[in-house]
C-alpha positions as CSV (number, residue, x, y, z in Angstrom):
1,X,0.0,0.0,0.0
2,X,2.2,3.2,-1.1
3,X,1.1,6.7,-0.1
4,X,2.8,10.2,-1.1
5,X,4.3,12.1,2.4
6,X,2.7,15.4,2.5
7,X,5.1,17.4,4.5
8,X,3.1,19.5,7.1
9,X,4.1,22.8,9.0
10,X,1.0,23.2,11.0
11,X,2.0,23.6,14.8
12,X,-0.6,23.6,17.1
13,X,0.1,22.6,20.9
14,X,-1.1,19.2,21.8
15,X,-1.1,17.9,18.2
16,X,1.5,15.7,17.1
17,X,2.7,14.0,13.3
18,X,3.8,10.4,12.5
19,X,5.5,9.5,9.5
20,X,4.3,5.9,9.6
21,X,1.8,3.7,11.5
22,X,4.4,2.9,14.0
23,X,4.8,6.4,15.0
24,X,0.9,6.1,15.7
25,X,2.5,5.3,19.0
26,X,3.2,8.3,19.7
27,X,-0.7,9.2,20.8
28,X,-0.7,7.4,23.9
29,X,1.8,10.2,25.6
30,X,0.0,12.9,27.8
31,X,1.3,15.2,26.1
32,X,-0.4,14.0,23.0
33,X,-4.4,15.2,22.7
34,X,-4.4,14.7,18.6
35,X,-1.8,12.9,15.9
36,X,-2.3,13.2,12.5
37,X,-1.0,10.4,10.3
38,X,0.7,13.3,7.4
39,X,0.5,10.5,4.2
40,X,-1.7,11.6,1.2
41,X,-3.9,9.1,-1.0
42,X,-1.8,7.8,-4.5
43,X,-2.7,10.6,-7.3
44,X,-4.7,7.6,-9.2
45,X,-7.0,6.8,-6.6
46,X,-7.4,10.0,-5.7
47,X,-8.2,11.1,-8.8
48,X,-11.1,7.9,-8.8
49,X,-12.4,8.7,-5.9
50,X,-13.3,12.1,-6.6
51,X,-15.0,11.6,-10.1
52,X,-17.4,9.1,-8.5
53,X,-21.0,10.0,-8.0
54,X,-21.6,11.0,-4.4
55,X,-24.7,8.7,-5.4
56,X,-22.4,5.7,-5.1
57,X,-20.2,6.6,-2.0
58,X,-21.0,3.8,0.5
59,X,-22.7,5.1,3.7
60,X,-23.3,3.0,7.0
61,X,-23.5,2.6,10.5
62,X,-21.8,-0.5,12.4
63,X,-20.4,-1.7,15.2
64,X,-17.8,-5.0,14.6
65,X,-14.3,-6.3,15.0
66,X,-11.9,-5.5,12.9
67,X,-11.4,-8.8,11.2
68,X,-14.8,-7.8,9.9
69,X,-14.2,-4.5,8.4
70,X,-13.3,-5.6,5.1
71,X,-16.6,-7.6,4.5
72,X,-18.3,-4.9,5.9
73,X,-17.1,-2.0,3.6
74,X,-17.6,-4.4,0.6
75,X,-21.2,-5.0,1.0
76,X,-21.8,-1.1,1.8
77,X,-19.8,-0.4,-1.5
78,X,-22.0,-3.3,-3.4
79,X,-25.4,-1.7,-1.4
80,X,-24.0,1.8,-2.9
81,X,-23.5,0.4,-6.4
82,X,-19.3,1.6,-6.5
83,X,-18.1,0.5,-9.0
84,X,-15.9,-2.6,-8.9
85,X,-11.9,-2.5,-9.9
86,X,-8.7,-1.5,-8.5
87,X,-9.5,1.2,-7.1
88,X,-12.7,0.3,-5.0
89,X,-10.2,-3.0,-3.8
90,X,-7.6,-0.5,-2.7
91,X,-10.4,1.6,-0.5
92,X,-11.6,-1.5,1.3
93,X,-8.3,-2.7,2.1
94,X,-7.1,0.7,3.5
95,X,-10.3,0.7,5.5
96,X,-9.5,-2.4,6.7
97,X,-6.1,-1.7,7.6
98,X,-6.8,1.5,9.6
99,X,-9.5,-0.5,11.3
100,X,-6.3,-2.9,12.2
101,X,-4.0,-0.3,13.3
102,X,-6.6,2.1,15.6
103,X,-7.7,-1.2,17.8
104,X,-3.9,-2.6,18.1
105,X,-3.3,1.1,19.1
106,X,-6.6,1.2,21.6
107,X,-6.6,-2.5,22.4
108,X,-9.8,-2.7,21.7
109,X,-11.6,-6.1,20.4
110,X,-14.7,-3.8,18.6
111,X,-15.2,-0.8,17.0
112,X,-17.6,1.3,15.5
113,X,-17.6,1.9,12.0
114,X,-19.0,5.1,10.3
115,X,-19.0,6.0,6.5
116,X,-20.1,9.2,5.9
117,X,-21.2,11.1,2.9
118,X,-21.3,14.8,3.7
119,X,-22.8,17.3,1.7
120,X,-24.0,20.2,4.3
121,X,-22.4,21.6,7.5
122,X,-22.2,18.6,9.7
123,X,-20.6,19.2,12.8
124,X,-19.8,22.7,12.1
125,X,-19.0,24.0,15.5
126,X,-16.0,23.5,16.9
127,X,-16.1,20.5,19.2
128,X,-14.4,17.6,21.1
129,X,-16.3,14.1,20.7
130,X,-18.3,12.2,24.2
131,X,-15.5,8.9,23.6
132,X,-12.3,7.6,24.7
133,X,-10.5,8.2,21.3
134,X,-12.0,8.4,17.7
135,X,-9.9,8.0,14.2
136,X,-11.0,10.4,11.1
137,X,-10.2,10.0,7.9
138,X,-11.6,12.0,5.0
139,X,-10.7,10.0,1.5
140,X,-12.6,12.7,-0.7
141,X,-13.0,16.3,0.4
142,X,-12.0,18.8,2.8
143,X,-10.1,17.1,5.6
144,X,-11.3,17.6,9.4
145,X,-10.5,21.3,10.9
146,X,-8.9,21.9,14.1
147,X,-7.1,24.3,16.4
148,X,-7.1,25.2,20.3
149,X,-9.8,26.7,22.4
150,X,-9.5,27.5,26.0
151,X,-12.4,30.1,26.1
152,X,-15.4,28.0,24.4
153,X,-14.6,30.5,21.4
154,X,-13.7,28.9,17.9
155,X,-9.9,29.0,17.5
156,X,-7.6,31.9,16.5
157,X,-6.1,29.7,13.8
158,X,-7.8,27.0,12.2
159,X,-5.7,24.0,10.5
160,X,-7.5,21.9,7.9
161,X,-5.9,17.8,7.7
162,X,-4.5,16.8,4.9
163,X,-7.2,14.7,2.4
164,X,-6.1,11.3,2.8
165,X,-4.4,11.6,6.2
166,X,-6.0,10.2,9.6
167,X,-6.5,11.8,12.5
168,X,-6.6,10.5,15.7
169,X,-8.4,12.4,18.3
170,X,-8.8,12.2,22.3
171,X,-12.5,12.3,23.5
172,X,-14.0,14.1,27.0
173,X,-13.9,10.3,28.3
174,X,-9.8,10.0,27.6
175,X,-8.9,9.2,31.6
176,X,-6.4,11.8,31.9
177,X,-7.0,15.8,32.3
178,X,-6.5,18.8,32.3
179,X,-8.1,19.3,28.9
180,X,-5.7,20.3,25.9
181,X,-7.8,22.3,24.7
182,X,-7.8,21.4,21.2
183,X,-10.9,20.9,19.4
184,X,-11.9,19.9,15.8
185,X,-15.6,20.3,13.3
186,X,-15.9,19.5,9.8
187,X,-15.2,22.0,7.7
188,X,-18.3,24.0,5.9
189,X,-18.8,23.5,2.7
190,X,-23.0,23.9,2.6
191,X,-23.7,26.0,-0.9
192,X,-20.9,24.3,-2.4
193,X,-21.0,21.7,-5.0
194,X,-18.3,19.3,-2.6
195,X,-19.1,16.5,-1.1
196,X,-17.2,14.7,1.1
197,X,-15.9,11.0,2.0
198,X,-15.0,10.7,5.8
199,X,-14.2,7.4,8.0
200,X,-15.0,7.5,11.9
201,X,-13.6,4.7,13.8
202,X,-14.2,4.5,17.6
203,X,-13.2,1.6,20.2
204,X,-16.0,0.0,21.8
205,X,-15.8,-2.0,24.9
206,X,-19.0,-3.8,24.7
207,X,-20.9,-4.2,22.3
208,X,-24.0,-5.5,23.8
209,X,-24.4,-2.2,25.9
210,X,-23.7,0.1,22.5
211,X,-26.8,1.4,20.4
């Protein structure tokens, strides 16, 4: 699986860069309240993805382990009608993969899955998610926004993630405190012609208690 490094010069206190999924390591340090993985999606499936019809972007809600994920994302593509090929196999593998890496990383035996296909100003305000940890990962579109706010005011500077590069966030239930301070929405792109792509993967516990 080859990715292009996209260099990155954003510095925001709290956030942190890896050059590789073992660097992903990195996010359990207190010190660490975001990490953003800095690889960008191969030209060619980049290209791919965004001349799809948002009509066949798969879309879903589950909650599985990981040796699932690839199964999953197939029959959500098939349910969408994306088409079939190289580049649809190279999607659900990456999928899969990140679903691989974020529960080795969280030691977590579920997760729950989320496909999104944004095309209005969800999540707009500046926010930090109600869970332990969460991965986002937008494949087509504007990448996740963030930035630091201590006041409850939307930050001074606002950093936009690479398209293509995860992000791993802490949650209000991450164990340790004080709060970094550094808070994330998707970017707003209602009015526009864009749509967006975006993966959410949170560690789950148990599933039986989860809705």
């Amino acid at each position: 699986m080859n990715f292009v490094r996209k260099p990155v010069k954003d510095k925001v206190t709290g956030v942190s860069f890896a050059d590789d999924p073992a660097a992903l390591r990195t996010f359990a340090q207190p010190t660490c309240a975001a990490l953003i993985w800095r690889r960008r999606t191969p030209p060619d499936m980049q290209s791919w993805l965004n001349q799809l019809d948002p009509k066949v972007l798969p879309s879903g809600r589950v909650i599985l382990p990981p040796s699932a994920v690839k199964t999953t994302v197939e029959q959500l593509c098939d349910i969408s009608g994306m088409p079939n090929g190289t580049e649809r196999a190279w999607l659900q593998d990456d999928i899969a993969s990140l679903a691989d890496i974020f529960c080795e990383l969280m030691n977590a035996n579920f997760l729950r899955l989320r496909l999104d296909v944004v095309t209005t100003n969800a999540c707009r305000k500046f926010h930090t998610d109600a869970v332990t940890a969460r991965l986002v990962c937008t494949y087509r579109g504007t990448g996740t926004q963030y930035g630091t706010s201590t006041d409850g005011k939307d930050p001074a500077l606002v950093f936009t993630v690479q398209t293509g590069a995860p992000i791993l966030l802490r949650g209000t239930l991450w164990p340790e405190r004080p709060s970094s301070g550094v808070v994330h929405r998707s970017p707003p792109i209602e009015g526009t012609s864009e749509s967006r792509l975006v993966l959410v993967l949170d560690p789950v516990e148990n599933p039986e208690t989860e809705a």
